[in-house]
VMD Tcl script that draws the C-alpha trace (Angstrom):
set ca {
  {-7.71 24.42 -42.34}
  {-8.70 21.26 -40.93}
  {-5.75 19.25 -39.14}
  {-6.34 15.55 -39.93}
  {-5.38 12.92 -37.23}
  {-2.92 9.84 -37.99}
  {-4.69 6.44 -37.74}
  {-2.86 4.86 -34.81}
  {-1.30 1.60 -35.55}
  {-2.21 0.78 -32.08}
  {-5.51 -0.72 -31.44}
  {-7.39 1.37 -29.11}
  {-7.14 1.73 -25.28}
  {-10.68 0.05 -25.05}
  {-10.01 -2.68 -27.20}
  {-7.16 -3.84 -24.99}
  {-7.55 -6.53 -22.37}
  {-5.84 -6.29 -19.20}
  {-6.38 -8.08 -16.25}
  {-7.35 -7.12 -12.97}
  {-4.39 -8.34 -11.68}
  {-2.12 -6.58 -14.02}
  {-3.22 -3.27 -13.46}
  {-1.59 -0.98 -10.68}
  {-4.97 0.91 -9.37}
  {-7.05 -2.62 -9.34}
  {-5.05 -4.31 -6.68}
  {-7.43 -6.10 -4.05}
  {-5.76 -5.65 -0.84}
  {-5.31 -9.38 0.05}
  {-3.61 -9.56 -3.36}
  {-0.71 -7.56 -3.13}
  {2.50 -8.97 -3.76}
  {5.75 -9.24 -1.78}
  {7.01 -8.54 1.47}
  {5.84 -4.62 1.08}
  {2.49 -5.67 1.06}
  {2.31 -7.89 3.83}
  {3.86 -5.01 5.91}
  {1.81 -2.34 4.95}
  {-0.99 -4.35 6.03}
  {0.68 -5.62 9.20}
  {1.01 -1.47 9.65}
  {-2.72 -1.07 9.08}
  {-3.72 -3.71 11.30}
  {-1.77 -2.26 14.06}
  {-3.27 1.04 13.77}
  {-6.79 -0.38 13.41}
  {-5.89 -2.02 16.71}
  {-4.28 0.74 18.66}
  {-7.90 3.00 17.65}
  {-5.88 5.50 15.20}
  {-5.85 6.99 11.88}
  {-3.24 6.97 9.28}
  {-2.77 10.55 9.33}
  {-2.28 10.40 13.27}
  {-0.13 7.80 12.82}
  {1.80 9.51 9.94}
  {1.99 12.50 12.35}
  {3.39 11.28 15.34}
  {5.64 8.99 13.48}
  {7.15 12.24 11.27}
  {6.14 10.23 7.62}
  {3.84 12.43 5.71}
  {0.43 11.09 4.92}
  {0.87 10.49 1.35}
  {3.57 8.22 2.15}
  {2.32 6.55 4.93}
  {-0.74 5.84 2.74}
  {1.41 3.97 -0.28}
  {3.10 2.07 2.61}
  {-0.10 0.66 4.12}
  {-1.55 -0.10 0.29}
  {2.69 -1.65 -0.52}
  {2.95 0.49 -3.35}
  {6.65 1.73 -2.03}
  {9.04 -0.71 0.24}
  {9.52 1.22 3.41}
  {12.86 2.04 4.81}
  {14.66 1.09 8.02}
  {14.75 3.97 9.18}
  {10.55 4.80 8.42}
  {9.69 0.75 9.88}
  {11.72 2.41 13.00}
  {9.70 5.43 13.55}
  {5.91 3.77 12.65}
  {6.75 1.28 15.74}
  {7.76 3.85 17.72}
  {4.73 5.35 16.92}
  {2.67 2.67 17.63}
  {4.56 1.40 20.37}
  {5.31 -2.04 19.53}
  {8.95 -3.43 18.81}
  {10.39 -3.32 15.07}
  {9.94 -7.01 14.42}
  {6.13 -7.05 15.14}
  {5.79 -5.10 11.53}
  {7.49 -8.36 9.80}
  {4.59 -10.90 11.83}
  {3.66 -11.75 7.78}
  {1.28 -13.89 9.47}
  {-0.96 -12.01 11.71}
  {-1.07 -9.21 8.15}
  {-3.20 -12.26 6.13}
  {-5.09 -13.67 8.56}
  {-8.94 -13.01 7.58}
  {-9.69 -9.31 9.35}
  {-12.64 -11.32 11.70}
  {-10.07 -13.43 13.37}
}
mol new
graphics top color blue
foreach p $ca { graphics top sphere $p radius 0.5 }
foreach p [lrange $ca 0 end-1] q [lrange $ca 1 end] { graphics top cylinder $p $q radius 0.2 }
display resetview
């Protein structure tokens, strides 16, 4: 017995058009949005500075690596009590993780 399938009254998943910009996976990282993204790359620059991974960072700050990843790409907003620990970690005073500034300027500067 053969089982047949319902036609969809969806067109399919190839036939739809969404942007780049629109899609969660495609984000360029100088395009993400809002203040979590400007922090998780003020985070990432940081790090890059002080010489260190994100897992070593993620270590010595106690923030597992999965989440210390989706903070640097501002997929999650970070907590208080997280920005706390990551500038312990990298030794650098809470405010310097808000400098929304120094996360967009071109990485050659």
């Amino acid at each position: 017995m053969s089982q047949r399938r319902r036609a969809s009254p969806l067109p399919p998943a190839s036939a739809l058009s969404i942007p780049d910009s629109a899609h969660p996976h495609s984000r360029h990282r100088r395009g993400i949005a809002g203040c979590s993204g400007a922090i998780g790359l003020q985070i990432q620059h940081l790090r890059e500075k002080a010489a260190t991974t994100s897992t070593a960072l993620a270590v010595s700050s106690g923030i597992s690596c999965s989440q210390m990843s989706r903070i640097e790409r501002g997929l999650v907003s970070p907590s208080i009590s997280a920005l706390e620990k990551i500038s312990r970690a990298l030794g650098v005073p809470i405010g310097r993780l808000f400098d929304i500034a120094a996360a967009t300027e071109s990485p050659d500067s």
